[in-house]
C-alpha positions in Angstrom: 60.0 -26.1 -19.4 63.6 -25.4 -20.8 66.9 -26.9 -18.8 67.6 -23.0 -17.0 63.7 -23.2 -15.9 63.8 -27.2 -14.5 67.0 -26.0 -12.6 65.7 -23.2 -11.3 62.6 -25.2 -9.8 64.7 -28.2 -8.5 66.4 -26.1 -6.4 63.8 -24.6 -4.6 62.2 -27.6 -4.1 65.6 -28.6 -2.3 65.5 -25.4 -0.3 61.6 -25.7 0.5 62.1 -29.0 2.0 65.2 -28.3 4.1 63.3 -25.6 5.6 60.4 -27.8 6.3 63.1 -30.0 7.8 64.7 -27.8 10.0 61.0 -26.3 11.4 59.7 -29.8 12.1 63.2 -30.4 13.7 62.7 -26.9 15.7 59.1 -27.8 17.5 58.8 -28.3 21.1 56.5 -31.6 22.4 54.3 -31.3 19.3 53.2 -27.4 19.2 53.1 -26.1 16.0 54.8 -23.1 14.8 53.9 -19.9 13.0 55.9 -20.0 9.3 55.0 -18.8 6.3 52.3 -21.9 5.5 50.2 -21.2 8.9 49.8 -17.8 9.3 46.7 -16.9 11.9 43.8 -15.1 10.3 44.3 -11.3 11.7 40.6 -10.3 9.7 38.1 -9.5 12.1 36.5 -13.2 11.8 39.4 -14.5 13.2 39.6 -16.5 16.1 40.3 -14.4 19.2 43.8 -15.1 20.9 43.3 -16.6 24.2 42.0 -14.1 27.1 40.8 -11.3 24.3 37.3 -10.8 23.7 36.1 -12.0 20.1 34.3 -9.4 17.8 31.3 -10.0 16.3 28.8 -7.9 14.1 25.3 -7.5 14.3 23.6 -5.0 11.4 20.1 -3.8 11.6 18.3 -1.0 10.1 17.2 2.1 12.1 17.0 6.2 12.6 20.1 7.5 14.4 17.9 7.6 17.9 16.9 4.1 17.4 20.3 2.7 16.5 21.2 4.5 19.6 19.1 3.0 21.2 20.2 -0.3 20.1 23.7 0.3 21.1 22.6 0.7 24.8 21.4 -2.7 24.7 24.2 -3.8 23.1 26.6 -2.2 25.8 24.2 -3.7 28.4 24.7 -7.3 26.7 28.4 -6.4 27.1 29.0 -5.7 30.5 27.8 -9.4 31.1 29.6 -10.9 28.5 33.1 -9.6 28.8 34.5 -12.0 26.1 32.2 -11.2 23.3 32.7 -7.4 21.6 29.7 -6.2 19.4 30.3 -4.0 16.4 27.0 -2.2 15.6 26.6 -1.5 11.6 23.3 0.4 10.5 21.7 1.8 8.0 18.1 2.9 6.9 15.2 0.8 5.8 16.4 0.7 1.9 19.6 0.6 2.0 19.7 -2.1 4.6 18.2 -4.7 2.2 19.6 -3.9 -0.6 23.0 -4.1 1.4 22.0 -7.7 2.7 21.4 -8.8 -0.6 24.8 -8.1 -1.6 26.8 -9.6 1.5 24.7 -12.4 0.6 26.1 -12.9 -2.7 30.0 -11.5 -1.7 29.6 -14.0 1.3 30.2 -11.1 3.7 27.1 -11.0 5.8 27.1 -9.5 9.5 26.8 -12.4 12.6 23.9 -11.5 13.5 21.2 -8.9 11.6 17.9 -7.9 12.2 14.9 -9.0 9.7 11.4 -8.3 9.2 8.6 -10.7 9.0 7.7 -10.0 5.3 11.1 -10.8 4.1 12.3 -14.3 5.9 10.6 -15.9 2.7 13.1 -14.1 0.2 16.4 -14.3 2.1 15.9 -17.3 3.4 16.0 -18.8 -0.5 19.0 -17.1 -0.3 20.4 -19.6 2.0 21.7 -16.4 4.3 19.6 -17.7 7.6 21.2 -20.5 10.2 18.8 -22.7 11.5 17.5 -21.9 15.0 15.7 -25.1 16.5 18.6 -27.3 17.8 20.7 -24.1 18.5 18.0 -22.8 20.7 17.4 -26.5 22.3 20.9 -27.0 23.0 20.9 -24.1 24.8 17.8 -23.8 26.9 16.1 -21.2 25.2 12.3 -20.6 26.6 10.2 -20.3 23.5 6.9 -20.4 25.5 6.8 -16.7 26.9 6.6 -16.1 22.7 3.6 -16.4 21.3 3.2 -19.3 18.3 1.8 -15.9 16.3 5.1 -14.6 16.4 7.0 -17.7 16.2 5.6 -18.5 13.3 6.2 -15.3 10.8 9.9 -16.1 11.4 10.1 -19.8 10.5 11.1 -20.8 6.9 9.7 -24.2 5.6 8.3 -25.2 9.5 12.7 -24.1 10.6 13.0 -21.5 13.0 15.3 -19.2 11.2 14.9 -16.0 13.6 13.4 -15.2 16.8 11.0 -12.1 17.1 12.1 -8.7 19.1 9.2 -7.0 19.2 5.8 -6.8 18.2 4.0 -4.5 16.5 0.1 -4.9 16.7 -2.8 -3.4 15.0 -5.6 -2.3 17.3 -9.2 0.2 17.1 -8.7 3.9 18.0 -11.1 6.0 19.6 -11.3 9.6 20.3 -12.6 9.9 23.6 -13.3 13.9 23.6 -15.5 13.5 20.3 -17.8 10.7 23.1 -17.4 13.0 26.2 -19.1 16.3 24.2 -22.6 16.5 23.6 -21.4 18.7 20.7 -19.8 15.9 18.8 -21.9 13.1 20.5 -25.4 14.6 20.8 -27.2 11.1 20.5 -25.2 9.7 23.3 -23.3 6.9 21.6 -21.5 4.7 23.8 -18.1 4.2 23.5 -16.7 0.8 22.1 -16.3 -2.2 24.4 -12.8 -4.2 24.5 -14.0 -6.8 22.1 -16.2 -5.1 19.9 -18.4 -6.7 17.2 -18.9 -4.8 13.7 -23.0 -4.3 14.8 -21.3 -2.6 17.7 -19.3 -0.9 15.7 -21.9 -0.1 13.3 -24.1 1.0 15.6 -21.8 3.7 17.5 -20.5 4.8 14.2 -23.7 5.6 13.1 -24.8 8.0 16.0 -21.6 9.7 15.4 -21.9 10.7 12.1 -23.6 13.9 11.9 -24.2 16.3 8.7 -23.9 20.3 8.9 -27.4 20.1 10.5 -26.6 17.7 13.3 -28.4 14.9 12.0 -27.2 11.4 12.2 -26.6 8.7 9.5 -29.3 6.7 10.8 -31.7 9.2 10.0 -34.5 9.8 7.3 -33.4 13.2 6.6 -29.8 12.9 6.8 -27.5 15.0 4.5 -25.2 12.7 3.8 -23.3 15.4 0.8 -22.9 17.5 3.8 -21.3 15.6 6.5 -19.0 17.3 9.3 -18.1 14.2 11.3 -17.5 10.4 10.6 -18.0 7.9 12.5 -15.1 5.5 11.1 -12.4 5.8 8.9 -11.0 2.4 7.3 -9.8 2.2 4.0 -9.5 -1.9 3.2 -8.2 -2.0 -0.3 -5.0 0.7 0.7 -4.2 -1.6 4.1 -4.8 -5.1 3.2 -2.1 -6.6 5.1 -2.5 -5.1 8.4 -6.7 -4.6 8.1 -8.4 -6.0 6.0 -6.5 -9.9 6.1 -7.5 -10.0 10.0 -10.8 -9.2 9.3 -11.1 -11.8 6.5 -9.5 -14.1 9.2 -12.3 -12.9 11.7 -14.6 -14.3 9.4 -13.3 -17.8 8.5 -11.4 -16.5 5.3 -8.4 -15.6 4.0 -6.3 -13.2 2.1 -4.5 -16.1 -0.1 -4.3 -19.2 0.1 -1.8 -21.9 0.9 -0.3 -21.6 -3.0 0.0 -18.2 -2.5 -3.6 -17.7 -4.9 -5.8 -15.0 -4.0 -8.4 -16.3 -2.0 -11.5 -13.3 -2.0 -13.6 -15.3 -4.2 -15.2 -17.3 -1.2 -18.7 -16.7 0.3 -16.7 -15.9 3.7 -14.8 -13.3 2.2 -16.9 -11.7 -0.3 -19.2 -11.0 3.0 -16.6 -9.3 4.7 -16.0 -7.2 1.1 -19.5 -6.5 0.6 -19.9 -5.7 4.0 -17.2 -2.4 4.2 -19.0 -2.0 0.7 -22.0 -1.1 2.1 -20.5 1.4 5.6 -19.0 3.6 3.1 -21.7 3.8 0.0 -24.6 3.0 1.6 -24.5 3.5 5.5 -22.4 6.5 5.1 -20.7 6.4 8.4 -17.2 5.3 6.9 -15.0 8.4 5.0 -14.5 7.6 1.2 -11.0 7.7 -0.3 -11.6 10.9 -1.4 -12.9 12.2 2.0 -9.7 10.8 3.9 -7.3 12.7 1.5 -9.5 15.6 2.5 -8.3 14.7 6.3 -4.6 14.2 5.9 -4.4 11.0 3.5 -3.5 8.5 6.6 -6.5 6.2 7.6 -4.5 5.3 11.1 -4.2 8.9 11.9 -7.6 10.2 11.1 -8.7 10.8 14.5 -6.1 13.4 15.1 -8.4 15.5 12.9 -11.1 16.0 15.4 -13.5 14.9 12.9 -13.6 10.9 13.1 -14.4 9.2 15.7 -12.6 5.7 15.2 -10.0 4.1 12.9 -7.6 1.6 13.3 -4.0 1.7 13.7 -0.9 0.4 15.1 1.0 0.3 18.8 2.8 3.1 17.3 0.3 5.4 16.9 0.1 6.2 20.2 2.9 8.9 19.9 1.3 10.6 17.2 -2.3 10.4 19.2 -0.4 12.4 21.8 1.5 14.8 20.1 -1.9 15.7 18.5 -2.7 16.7 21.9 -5.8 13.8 21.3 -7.1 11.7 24.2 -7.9 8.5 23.1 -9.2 4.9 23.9 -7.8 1.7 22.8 -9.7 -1.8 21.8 -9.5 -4.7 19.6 -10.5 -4.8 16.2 -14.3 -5.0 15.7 -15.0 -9.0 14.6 -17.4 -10.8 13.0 -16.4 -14.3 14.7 -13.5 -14.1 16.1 -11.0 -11.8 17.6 -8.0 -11.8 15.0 -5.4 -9.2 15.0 -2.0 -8.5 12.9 1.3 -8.4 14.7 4.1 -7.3 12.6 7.4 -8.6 15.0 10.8 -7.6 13.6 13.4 -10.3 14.5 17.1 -11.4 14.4 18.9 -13.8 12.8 22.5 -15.7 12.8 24.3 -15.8 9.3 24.9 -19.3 7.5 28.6 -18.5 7.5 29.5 -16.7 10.6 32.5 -18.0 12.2 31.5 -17.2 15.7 28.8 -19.4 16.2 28.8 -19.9 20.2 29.5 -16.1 20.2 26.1 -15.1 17.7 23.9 -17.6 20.3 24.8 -16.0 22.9 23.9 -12.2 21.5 20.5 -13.9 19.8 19.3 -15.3 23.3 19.8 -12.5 25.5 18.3 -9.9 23.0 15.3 -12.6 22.5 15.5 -13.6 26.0 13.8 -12.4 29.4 17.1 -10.3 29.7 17.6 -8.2 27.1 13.9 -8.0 26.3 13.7 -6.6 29.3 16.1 -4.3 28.8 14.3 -2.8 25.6 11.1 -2.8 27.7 12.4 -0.3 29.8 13.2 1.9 27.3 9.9 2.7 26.5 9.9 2.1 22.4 9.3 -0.7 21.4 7.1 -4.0 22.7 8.3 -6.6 24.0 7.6 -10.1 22.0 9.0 -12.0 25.1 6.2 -11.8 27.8 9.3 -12.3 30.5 9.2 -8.7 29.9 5.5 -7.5 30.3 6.5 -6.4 33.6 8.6 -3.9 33.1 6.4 -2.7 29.9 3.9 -2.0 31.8 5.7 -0.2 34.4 7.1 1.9 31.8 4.3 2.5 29.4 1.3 2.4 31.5 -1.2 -0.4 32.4 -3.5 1.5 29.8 -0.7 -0.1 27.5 -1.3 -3.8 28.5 -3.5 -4.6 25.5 -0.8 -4.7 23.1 0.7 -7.5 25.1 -2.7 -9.0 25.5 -3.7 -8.7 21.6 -1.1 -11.1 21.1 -2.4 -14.2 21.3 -5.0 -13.2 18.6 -2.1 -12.9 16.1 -2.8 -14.7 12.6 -0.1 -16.6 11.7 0.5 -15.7 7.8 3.7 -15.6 6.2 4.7 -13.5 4.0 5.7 -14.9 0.6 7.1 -13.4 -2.9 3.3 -13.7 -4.1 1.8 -12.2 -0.8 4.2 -9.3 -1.5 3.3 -8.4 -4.7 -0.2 -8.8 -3.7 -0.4 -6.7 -1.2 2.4 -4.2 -1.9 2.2 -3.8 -5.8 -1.3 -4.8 -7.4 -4.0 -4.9 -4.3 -4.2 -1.0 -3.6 -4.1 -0.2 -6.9 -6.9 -2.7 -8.0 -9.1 -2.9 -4.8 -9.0 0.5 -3.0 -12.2 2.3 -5.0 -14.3 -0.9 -5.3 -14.1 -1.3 -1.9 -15.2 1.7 -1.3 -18.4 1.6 -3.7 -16.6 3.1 -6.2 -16.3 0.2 -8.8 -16.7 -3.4 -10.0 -15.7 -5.6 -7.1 -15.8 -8.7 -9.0 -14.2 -7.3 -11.8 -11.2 -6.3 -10.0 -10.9 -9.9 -8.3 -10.9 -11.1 -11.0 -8.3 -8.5 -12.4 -5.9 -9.5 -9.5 -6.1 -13.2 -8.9 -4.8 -12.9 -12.5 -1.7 -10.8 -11.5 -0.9 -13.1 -8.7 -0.8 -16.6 -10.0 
């Protein structure tokens, strides 16, 4: 530093500190000033000033009706909460995630956001989630109206790191016409029972699969190149995640194991395998792949068609049932043990960072809580995870409605990991869908996948 330069810097050292002087000198009983070294945050994540509400964000994914929606739950939370604003940021299913991942990294992630069950796994190694359990305690939040089903797709590493909104459940279609027409049901199967087994199933499926010359499956003469009407329609290779792993499940397997390894290679679930093996190439009363691209391409949907009697499908389904003009009857999945069941619950989170803590809570436990989940029942949409709520679900959907509350508790609990995802999502149709459907080397392709999944 030349003599002109040290000069230059001594004096404003001089001036800084005489102005430091003077403010110090200038404060009244001890409160502090606003100069140019403690300027208030004016960003959105600022503090509030005293007696103005503070703003917080909360971001989910959505179509424009159901970010609408969203926003009427939001204003209802409002109205209560006069000291906390709500800024509602949306987007659809893709860019949503791919947006998260990058407020992640930029540190700019919403207060609050919405997540899905199949992801807390990923972000959550991305350290974006706040830890739930002593926030929750400290404020007095019921967990016991929320199933452990539920609970348990949002924790990370045994932490609660979101609370479940809704859930989603997979149940067993029925079309009741085909049953009430002699027509379409000339042997006079029954129609399935709430807890059906698969010989049940079996059983009713078979009667209802008739060939051009009204013969059905069970019989000698049966044509089955020529068949007009199936009795099911499952495809367990193309929806292993939300069929087939409940069914393993009802049978005292599993999908993967604990490491994330496949886990088909057991007694328990090569039975299940063989057993869908043999409805669709042998029994004949289940549609091949072929025959369900011949019907639309959607397993879930195939009753719409008029041609199958039963599939399965989820809550949702319901509004395509009717806007297909089809009547239709609702039950568990068929079991082989046990009732099992797949309930896919969307959830909310808190952000690691946010600055509004108290604020985030209190948004979290009223759309988790009997309040807001309430609220959502009422709009008719969506079902309710917290069973505060069943009340006004069934009042607004129906009582016909009530098993989707009820299938609940039959939930398997099974996390979604980076492997499971791959598994199910990349590899599993792609090497399982044909085989089990006849059409193939079963073992082979275990083989084949356990390989891609280690």
């Amino acid at each position: 530093m030349n003599t002109k330069h040290r000069w230059m810097f001594s004096a404003w050292v001089m001036v800084l500190a005489m102005a430091v002087l003077f403010t110090g000198c200038g404060s009244n009983n001890g409160s502090s000033g606003t100069n140019a070294t403690n300027k208030p945050d004016t960003g959105e994540n600022a503090a509030a000033p005293s007696g103005e509400p503070v703003t917080i964000t909360y971001s989910q994914w959505g179509t424009a009706e159901e970010l609408q929606r969203t926003q009427e739950l939001l204003n209802k939370f409002m109205e209560t909460n006069k000291d906390i604003k709500v800024k509602l940021e949306g987007k659809d299913w893709g860019s949503y995630w791919d947006g998260l991942t990058a407020n992640a990294a930029g540190g700019t992630l919403p207060d609050v956001f919405k997540t899905s069950y199949a992801y807390i796994e990923k972000y959550a190694e991305l350290g974006i989630f706040k830890e739930l359990d002593g926030l929750l305690a400290a404020n007095s939040f019921d967990l016991a109206n929320i199933d452990e089903s539920l609970l348990g797709l949002h924790k990370y590493q045994d932490k609660q790191v979101s609370l479940p909104i809704d859930a989603n459940v997979i149940v067993w279609y029925y079309n009741t016409a085909l049953f009430a027409d002699s027509k379409t049901n000339p042997y006079g199967a029954a129609m399935p029972s709430l807890e059906p087994t698969w010989d049940e199933i079996v059983d009713i499926a078979t009667k209802m699969t008739l060939d051009k010359n009204g013969k059905h499956a069970g019989e000698a003469d049966f044509d089955a190149k020529n068949i007009v009407q199936w009795g099911m329609s499952i495809s367990p290779g193309s929806t292993m995640d939300w069929f087939l792993e409940p069914e393993l499940w009802s049978n005292g397997a599993k999908l993967v194991n604990d490491d994330g390894s496949l886990a088909l290679d057991t007694p328990e679930a090569l039975e299940v395998l063989n057993f869908f093996i043999d409805l669709t190439k042998n029994k004949k009363i289940n549609t091949t792949p072929a025959q369900i691209e011949g019907l639309g391409g959607q397993v879930n949907l195939s009753i719409t068609t008029g041609k199958v009697a039963m599939n399965p499908g989820g809550n949702w389904n319901t509004t395509n049932y009717k806007e297909a003009g089809i009547k239709y009857g609702i039950a568990y999945l068929p079991k082989f043990k046990t009732n099992q069941t797949v309930v896919q619950p969307a959830g909310m989170a808190i952000s690691a960072n946010t600055k509004h803590e108290e604020a985030s809570v209190k948004l979290l436990s009223w759309l988790a809580g009997p309040e807001g989940q309430t609220e959502l029942a009422k709009q008719g949409y969506a079902i309710p995870a917290n069973k505060a709520a069943a009340d006004a679900y069934i009042q607004t959907a129906g009582s016909e409605n009530k098993i989707f509350l009820d299938a609940q508790q039959y939930g398997i609990i099974s996390p979604f990991t980076a492997k499971k995802t791959d598994l199910v999502w990349t590899y599993g149709e792609q090497a399982l869908k044909l085989p089990l459907s006849g059409e193939g080397d079963l073992q082979a392709a275990i083989s084949d996948l356990a390989s891609k999944v280690k």
